[in-house]
C-alpha positions as CSV (number, residue, x, y, z in Angstrom):
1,X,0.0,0.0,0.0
2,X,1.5,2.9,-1.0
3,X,2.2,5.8,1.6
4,X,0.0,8.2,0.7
5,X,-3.1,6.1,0.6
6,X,-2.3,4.7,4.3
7,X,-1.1,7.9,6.2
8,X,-4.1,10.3,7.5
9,X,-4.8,13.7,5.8
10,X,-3.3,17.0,6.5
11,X,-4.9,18.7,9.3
12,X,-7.0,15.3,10.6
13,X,-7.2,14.5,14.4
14,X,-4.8,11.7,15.3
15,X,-3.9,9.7,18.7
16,X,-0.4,9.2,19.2
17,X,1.6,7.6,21.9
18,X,2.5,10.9,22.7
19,X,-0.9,12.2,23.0
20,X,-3.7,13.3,20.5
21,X,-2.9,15.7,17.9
22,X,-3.2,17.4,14.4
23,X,-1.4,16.1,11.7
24,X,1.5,18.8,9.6
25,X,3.4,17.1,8.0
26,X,5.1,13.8,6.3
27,X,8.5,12.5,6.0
28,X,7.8,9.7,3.4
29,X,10.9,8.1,2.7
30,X,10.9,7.0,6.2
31,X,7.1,6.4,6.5
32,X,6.6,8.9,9.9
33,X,3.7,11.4,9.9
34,X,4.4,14.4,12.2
35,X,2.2,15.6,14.6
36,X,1.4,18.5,16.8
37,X,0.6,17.5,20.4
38,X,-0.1,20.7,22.4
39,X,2.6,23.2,21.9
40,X,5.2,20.3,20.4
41,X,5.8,18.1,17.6
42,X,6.2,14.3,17.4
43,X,7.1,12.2,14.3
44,X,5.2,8.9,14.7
45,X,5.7,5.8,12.5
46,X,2.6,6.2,9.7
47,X,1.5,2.8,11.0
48,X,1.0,4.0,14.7
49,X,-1.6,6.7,13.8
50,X,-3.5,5.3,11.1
51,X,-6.9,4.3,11.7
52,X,-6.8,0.7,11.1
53,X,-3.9,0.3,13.2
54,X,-5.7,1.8,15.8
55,X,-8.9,0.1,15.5
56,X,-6.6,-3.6,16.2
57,X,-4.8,-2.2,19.3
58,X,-7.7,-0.9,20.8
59,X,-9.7,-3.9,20.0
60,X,-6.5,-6.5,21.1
61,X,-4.7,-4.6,23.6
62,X,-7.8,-3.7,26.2
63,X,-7.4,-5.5,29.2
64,X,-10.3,-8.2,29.7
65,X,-13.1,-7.0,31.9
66,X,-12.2,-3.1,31.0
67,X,-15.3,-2.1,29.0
68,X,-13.0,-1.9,25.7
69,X,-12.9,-5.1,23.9
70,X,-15.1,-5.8,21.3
């Protein structure tokens, strides 16, 4: 899949292990999307923030009994 289709848009609302954020910006060649959390900026591998990425490690990493898992 090629990076562009994967990554989130410009401007979208991501979470990030540093916190949620805005997407600004990309660094393709080494597949990282950077992200505004608050007043700094994290680069986060594309795969960390992307929404189908997300949906498995919230549906895989809840703990049993939480109220998360699906």
């Amino acid at each position: 899949m090629e990076f562009k289709e994967k990554a989130p848009r410009l401007g979208s609302r991501v979470s990030t292990p540093e916190g949620d954020g805005q997407v600004i910006g990309y660094n393709v060649p080494a597949d990282r999307v950077t992200v505004k959390v608050g007043s700094r900026r994290c680069s986060c591998p594309s795969a960390s923030v992307c929404s189908p990425r997300q949906q498995h490690d919230a549906h895989y990493n809840s703990a049993p009994g939480d109220g998360t898992a699906t």
